[in-house]
C-alpha positions in Angstrom: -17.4 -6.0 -1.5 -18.1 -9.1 -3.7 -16.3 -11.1 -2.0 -17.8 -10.3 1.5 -21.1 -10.4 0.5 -20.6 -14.5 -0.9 -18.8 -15.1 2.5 -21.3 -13.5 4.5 -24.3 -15.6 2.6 -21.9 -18.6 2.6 -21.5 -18.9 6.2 -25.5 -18.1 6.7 -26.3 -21.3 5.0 -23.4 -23.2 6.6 -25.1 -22.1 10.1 -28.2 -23.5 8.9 -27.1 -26.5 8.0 -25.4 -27.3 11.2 -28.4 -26.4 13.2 -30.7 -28.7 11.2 -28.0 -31.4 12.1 -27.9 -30.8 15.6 -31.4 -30.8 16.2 -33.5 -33.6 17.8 -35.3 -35.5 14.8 -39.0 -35.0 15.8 -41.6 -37.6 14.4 -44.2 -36.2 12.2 -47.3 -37.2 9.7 -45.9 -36.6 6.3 -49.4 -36.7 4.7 -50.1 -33.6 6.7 -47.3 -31.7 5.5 -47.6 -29.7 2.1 -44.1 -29.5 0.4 -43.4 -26.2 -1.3 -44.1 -25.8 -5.1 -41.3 -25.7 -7.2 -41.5 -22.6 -9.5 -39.5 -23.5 -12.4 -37.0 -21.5 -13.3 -37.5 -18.5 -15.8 -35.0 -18.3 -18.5 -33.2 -14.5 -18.6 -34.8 -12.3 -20.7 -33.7 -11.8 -23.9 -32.3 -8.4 -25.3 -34.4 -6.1 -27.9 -32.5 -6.4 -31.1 -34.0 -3.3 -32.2 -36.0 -5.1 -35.0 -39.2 -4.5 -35.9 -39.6 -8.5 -36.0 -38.0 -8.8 -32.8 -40.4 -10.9 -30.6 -40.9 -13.2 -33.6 -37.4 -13.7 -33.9 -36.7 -14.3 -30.3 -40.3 -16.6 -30.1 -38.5 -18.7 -33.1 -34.9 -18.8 -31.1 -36.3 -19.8 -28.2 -38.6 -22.6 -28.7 -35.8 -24.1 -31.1 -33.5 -24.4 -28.1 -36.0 -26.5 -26.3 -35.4 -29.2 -28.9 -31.8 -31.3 -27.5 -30.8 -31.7 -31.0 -31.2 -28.6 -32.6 -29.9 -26.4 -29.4 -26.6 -29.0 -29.9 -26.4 -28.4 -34.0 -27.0 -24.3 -32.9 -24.3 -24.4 -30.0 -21.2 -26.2 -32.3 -22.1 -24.7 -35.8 -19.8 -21.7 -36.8 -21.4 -18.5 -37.9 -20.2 -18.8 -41.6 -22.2 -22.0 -41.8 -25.1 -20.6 -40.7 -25.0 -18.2 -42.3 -24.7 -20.3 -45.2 -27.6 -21.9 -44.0 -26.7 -24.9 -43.1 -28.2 -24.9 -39.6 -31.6 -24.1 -40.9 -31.7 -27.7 -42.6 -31.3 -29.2 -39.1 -35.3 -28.2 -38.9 -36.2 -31.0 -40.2 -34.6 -33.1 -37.0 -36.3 -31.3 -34.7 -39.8 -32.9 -32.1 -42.9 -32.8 -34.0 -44.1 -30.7 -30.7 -41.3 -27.9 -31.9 -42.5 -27.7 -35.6 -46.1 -27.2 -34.5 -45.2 -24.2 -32.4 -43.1 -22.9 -34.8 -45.9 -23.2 -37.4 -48.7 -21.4 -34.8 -45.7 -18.5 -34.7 -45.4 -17.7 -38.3 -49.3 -18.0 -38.6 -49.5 -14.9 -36.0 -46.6 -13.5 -37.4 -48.4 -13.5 -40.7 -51.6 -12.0 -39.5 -50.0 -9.3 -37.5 -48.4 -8.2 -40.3 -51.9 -8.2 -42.6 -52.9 -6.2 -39.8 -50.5 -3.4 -40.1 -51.0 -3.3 -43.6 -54.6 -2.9 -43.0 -54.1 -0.1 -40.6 -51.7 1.6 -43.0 -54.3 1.7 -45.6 -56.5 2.9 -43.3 -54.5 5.8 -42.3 -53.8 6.6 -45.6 -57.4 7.1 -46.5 -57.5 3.9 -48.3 -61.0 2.1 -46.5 -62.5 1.0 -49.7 -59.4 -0.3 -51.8 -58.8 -4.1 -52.0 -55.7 -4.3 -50.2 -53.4 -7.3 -51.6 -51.7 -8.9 -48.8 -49.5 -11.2 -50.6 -48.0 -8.4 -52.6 -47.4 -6.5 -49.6 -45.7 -8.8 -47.6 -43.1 -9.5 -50.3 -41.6 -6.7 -48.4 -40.9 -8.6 -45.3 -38.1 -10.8 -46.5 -37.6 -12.7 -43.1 -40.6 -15.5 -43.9 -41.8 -16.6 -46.8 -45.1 -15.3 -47.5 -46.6 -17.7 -50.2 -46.6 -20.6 -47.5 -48.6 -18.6 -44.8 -49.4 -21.4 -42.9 -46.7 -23.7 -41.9 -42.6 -23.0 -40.6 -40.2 -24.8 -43.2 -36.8 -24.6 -43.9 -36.9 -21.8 -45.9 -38.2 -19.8 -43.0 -35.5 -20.3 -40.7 -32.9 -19.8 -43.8 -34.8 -16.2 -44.7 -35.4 -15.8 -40.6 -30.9 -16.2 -40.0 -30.0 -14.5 -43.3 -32.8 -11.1 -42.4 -31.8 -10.7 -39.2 -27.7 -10.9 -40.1 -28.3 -8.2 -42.7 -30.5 -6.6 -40.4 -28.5 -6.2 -37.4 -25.6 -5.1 -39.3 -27.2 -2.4 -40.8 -28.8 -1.5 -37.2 -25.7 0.0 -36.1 -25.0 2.2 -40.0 -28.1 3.7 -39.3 -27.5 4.6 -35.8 -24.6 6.0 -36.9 -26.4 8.2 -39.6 -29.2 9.3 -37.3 -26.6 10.8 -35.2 -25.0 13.0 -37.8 -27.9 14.4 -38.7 -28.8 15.4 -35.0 -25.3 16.4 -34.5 -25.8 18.5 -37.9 -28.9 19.6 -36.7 -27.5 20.8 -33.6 -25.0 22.6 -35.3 -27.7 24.1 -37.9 -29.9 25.3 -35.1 -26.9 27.0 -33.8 -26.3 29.2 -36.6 -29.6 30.1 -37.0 -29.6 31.5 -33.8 -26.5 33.9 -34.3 -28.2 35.1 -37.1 -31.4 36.5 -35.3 -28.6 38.6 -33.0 -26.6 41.8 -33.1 -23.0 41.7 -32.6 -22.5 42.4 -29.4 -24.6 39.3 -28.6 -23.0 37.4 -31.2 -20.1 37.8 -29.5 -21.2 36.7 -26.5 -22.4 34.0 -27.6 -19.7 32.4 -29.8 -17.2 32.9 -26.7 -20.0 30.8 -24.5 -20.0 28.0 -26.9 -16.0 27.8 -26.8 -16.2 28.2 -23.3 -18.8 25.1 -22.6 -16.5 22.9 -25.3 -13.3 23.5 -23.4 -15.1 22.4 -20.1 -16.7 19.5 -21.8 -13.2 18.3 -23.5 -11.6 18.7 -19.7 -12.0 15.3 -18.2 -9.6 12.8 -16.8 -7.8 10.1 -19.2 -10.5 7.7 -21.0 -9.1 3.9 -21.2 -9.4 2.6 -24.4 -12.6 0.1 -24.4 -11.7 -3.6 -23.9 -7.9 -2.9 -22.3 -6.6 -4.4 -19.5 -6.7 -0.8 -18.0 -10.1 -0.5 -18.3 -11.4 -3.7 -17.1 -9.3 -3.7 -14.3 -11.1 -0.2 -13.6 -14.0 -1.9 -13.5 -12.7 -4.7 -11.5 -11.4 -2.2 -8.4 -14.6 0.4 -8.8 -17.8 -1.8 -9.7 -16.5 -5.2 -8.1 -14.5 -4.1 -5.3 -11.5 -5.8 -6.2 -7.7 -5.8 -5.7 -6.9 -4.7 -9.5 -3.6 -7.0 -8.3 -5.6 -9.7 -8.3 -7.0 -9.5 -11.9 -8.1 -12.7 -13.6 -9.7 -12.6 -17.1 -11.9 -15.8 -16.0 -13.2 -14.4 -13.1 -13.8 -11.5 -14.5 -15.9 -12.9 -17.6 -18.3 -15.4 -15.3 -19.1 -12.1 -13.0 -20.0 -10.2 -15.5 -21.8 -12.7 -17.8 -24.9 -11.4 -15.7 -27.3 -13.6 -17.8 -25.1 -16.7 -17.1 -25.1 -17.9 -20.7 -21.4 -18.1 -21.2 -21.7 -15.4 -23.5 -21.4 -11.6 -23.6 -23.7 -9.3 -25.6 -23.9 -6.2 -26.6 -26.1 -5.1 -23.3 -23.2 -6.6 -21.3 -20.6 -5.3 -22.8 -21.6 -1.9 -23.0 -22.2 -1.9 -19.5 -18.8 -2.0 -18.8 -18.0 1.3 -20.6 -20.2 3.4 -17.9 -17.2 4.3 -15.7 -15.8 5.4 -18.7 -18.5 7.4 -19.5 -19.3 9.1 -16.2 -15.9 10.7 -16.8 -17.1 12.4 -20.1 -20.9 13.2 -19.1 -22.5 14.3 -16.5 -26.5 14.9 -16.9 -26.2 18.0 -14.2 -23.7 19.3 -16.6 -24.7 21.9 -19.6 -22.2 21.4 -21.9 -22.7 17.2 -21.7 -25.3 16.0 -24.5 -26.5 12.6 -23.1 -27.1 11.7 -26.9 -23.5 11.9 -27.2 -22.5 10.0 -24.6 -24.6 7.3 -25.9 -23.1 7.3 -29.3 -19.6 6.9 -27.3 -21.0 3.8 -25.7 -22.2 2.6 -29.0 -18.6 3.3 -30.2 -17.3 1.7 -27.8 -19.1 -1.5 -28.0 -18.6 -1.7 -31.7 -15.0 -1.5 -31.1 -14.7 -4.2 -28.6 -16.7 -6.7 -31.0 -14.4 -5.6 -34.3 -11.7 -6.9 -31.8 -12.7 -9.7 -29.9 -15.9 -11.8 -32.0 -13.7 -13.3 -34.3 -16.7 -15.4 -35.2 -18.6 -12.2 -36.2 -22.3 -13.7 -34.1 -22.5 -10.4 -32.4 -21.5 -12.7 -29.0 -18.4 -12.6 -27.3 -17.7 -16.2 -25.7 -15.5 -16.8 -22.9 -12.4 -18.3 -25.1 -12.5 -15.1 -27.3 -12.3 -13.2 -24.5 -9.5 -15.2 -22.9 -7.6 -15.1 -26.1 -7.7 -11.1 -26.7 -6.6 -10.6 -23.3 -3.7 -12.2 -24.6 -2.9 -10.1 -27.5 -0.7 -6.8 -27.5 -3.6 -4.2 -27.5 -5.1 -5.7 -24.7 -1.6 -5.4 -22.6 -0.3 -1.9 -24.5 -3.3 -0.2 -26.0 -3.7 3.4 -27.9 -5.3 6.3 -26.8 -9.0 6.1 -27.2 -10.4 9.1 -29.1 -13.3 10.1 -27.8 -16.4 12.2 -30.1 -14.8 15.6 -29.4 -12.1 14.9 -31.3 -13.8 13.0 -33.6 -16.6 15.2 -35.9 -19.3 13.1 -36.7 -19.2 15.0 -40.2 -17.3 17.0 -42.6 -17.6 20.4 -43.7 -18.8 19.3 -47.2 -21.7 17.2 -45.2 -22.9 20.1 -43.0 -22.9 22.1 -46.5 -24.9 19.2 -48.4 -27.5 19.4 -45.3 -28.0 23.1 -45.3 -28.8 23.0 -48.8 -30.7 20.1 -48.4 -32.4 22.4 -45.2 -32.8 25.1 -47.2 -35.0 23.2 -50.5 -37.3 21.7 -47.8 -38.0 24.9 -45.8 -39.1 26.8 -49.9 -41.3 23.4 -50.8 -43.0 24.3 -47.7 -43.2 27.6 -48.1 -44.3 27.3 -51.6 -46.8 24.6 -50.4 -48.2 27.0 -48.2 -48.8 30.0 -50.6 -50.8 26.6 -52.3 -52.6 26.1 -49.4 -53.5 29.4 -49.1 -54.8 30.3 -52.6 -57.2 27.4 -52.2 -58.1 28.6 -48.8 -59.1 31.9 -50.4 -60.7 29.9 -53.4 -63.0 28.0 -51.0 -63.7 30.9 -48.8 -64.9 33.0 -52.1 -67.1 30.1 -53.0 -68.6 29.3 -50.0 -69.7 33.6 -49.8 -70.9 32.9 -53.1 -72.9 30.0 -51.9 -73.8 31.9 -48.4 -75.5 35.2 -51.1 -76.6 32.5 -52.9 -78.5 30.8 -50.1 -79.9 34.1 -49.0 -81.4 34.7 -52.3 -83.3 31.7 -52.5 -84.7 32.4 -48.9 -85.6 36.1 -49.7 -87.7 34.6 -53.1 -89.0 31.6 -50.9 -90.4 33.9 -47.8 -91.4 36.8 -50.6 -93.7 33.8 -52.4 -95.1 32.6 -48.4 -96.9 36.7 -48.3 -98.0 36.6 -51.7 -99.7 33.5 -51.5 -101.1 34.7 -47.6 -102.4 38.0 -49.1 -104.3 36.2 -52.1 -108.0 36.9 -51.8 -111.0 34.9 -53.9 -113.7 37.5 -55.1 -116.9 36.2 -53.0 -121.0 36.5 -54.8 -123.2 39.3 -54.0 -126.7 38.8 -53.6 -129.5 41.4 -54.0 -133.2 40.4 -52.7 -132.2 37.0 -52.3 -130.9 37.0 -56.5 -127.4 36.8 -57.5 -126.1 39.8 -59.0 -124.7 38.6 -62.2 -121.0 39.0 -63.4 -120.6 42.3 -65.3 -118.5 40.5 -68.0 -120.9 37.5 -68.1 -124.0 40.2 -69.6 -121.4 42.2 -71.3 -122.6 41.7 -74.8 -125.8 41.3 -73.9 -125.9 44.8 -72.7 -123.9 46.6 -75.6 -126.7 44.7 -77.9 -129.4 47.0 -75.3 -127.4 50.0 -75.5 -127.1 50.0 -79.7 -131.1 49.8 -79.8 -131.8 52.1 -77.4 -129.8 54.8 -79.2 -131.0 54.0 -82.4 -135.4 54.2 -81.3 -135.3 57.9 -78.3 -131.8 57.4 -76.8 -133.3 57.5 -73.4 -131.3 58.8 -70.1 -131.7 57.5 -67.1 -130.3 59.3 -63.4 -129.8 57.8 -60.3 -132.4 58.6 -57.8 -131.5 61.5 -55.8 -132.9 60.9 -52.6 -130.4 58.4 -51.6 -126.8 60.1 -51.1 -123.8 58.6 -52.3 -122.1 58.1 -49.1 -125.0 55.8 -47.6 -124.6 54.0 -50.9 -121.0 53.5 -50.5 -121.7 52.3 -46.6 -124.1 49.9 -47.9 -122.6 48.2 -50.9 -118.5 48.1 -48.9 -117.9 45.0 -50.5 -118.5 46.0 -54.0 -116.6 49.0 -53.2 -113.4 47.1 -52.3 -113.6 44.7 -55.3 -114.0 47.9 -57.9 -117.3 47.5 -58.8 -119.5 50.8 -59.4 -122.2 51.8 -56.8 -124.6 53.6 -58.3 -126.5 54.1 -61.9 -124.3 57.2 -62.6 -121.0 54.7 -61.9 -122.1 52.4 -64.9 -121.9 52.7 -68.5 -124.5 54.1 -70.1 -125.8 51.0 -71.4 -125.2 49.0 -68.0 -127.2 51.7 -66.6 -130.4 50.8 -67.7 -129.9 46.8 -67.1 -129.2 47.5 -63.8 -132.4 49.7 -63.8 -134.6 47.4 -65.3 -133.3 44.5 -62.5 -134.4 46.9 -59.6 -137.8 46.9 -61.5 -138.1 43.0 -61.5 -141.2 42.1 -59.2 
C-alpha cells in the first residue's frame, strides 16, 4: 500500500515535469509575476515529557540547537558525559543571540513560578502573609534560583541532571498509580459483595470469573521489539511482504518525526496491533487503563533492551544492532498483565488497612464537624432570643415615651391657679390659726351640682386635682374660698 502510494505520487510529478519540458517557452514580464512565499519549514513538534517544567525544558532544548556548535557538542557527546555535565560547559561557546534568549526564558520561567506560588497562597487563605519567593523556589531544583535573571552554566547542568532524575522517576510513579487503581478496583469489588445476599454473591463471583476467562482468551501476543512483532507491523500497518523485511527500512518509515531517532511516542505506537488483540473498548471485561499500562510495559521493555546509551532515544545503529541479537531472532513469551498482578496479597492487605484508618479520620472528623455545627447553631438561637429581647425593650421604651403627657396651667378669671404644693405650707400655717381663734367650716355652695362641676373643670379632673370645696382639705378649703372672693 506504501509502496503504491510513492509510485503513484512519483509518476504524478514525473508527468509534470515532462509536460513543463515539452511545452512552448512563452515570453513574459517577470516584474509582473509574484513568486510564491516560501513558508519555512516548522520543526516537528516535540513530545510532553510529562514534566511540570516541560515547555521550559523543551524552550531551552530547542533554541540551543539553533546554535552550530552546541547542536554538534549535543549530537556526538555520550549520555554519561552529560550527564556528568560536561555538555553544559559547552554554554559558554554558544552566539551571544542564544544566551540572550536563554536568559529571557529563565526570567519567565522564574516569574511563572512566583506566580504559582502566589496563587497557592492564595488558595490556601494566605492573602496577607509575605510570601518568600526565594525560599520557595529552592524547591524547584532544575534552575538556580539566587541568579534570577540570567541562564549560566549552572542552569543547564541543574536543567540535564532534574530532568534525568525526573523522567526516570516518571515511569515508578506510573507504575505506582496503577496499583493503587488496580487495588482500588479490586477494593470496590469486595465492597460490593458485601452489600449482597448469597444468592447474589454467587452470581456475581461466577460473572467476574466468567468476564476474566474471556478477557485472558486472545490470540498469541509477540513479545515487544521481536522480529515477530515488527514484521507484524510491517505486513498489517505498512502493507508489506513480511519476506521482504529490512531493519533499515523499517526504522526510516517509522521514524515519523524524521530525526533519526525513536522515542518513546514512536515506539509505543508500534505495540497497538499488539494491543488491539488484548482490548477492545466495545468489550466489558477490557479496562483501557490496563491496556495502557501494557503499552507502557511494553515500551519500557524495548528501551531496557535496545538504548544502550540510556538517553531515553533509540538511534538507528542501536536498533540495527539488537536486531542482531538472539532475542530479537528467538524471543520468550511475553507475559501480558493478567498474568502478571500488579500487587501482592500483603499490598492489597496494607491498602485495606490503610482504607479503613482514612474512612474513621473522616468519620471521626465528621462527628467534629458536627458538634460545632450544633455549637454554632445553639449560639446563634441564643443570639436570635437575644436580639428579640433587645427589640421587645427598644419598641416597649418607643410607647412609653409616645404616651408621656406634660401637666398644662389652669387659669381662673384670667389668674393662674397656683400649684397646690407651691401654697402648701402656706395653707397648713392658715389652717393651725383658724382652729386655734372659732374653727370655722365652710360648705360648698349647693346650688351648683357636682356633675356640672365635673363637666366644667375636665381637665382638672383628669390630672387628679379636687373639684369642689368639699374635695379639699379642710385648710385648702378656705384658701380656695378666699381666692373666689378676690375682687
Amino acid at each position: 500500500m506504501y509502496w503504491s502510494r510513492a509510485f503513484h505520487t512519483g509518476w504524478v510529478l514525473l508527468l509534470f515535469q515532462l509536460m513543463c519540458l515539452e511545452a512552448v517557452p512563452i515570453s513574459m514580464d517577470k516584474t509582473k509575476v509574484k513568486e510564491p512565499e516560501k513558508k519555512p519549514e516548522e520543526p516537528p513538534a516535540s513530545v510532553d515529557t510529562g514534566l511540570h517544567y516541560d515547555r521550559y525544558l523543551r524552550e531551552v532544548i530547542d533554541f540551543l540547537e539553533k546554535d552550530q556548535h552546541f547542536r554538534e557538542k549535543l549530537h556526538n557527546t555520550d549520555m554519561e558525559d552529560i550527564k556528568q555535565g560536561k555538555l553544559a560547559k559547552e554554554l559558554d561557546f554558544v552566539s551571544h543571540h542564544v544566551r540572550t534568549k536563554l536568559d529571557e526564558l529563565k526570567r519567565q520561567e522564574v516569574n511563572r513560578l512566583r506566580t504559582l506560588i502566589k496563587a497557592k497562597q492564595d488558595l490556601e487563605g494566605g492573602n496577607d502573609i509575605a510570601v518568600d519567593h526565594q525560599a520557595l523556589l529552592k524547591q524547584f531544583e532544575y534552575l538556580n534560583h539566587m541568579n534570577p535573571h540570567t541562564f549560566e552554566v549552572d542552569d543547564l547542568d541543574r536543567l540535564i541532571k532534574s530532568a534525568t532524575k525526573d523522567l526516570e522517576n516518571y515511569d515508578k510513579e506510573r507504575h505506582e498509580e496503577f496499583k493503587r487503581y488496580e487495588m482500588m478496583k479490586e477494593h470496590d469489588r469486595r465492597e460490593h459483595l458485601k452489600t449482597l445476599d448469597d444468592e447474589d454473591r454467587k452470581k456475581e463471583e461466577e460473572h467476574y470469573e466468567e468476564m476474566k476467562k474471556k478477557h485472558a482468551d486472545h490470540p498469541k501476543v509477540n513479545h515487544p521489539g521481536s522480529q515477530n512483532q515488527l514484521k507484524e507491523v510491517w505486513e498489517e500497518a505498512d502493507g508489506l511482504d513480511p519476506e521482504d523485511f529490512d531493519p533499515k527500512t523499517f526504522f526510516n518509515l517509522h521514524d515519523t518525526n524524521g530525526d533519526g531517532f525513536f522515542d518513546e511516542q514512536e515506539l509505543e505506537a508500534l505495540f497497538t496491533k499488539e494491543l488491539e488483540k488484548i482490548y477492545d473498548p466495545t468489550n466489558e471485561e477490557d479496562d483501557m487503563v490496563e491496556m495502557e499500562e501494557e503499552r507502557l510495559r511494553m515500551r519500557e521493555h524495548v528501551m531496557n533492551e535496545v538504548d544502550s546509551n540510556k538517553d531515553r532515544l533509540v538511534s538507528l545503529d542501536e536498533f540495527l544492532v539488537a536486531t542482531k541479537k538472539k532475542e530479537f531472532l528467538e524471543p520468550d513469551s511475553w507475559e501480558t498483565l493478567e498474568q502478571n498482578q500488579a500487587y501482592t496479597d500483603e499490598e492489597m492487605r496494607e491498602f485495606e488497612e490503610h482504607l479503613a484508618q482514612q474512612e474513621q479520620d473522616l468519620n471521626q472528623k465528621a462527628v467534629d464537624l458536627q458538634k460545632q455545627r450544633d455549637e454554632l447553631q445553639r449560639q446563634q438561637e441564643q443570639l436570635n432570643a437575644q436580639k428579640i429581647e433587645l427589640q421587645q425593650a427598644v419598641e416597649h421604651m418607643e410607647r412609653l415615651k409616645s404616651q408621656k403627657v406634660e401637666l398644662p396651667e389652669v387659669h381662673v378669671e384670667g389668674n393662674p391657679v397656683p400649684e397646690i404644693h407651691a401654697v402648701d405650707n402656706q395653707l397648713h400655717t392658715e389652717q393651725e390659726v383658724q382652729q386655734q381663734e372659732h374653727q370655722p367650716t365652710h360648705h360648698a355652695p349647693q346650688d351648683v351640682p357636682q356633675e356640672d362641676h365635673v363637666q366644667q373643670n375636665p381637665d382638672l379632673a383628669q390630672q387628679g386635682l379636687p373639684l369642689t370645696h368639699q374635695d379639699l382639705a379642710p385648710g385648702h378649703q378656705e384658701a380656695a374660698q378666699g381666692q373666689h372672693n378676690l375682687p
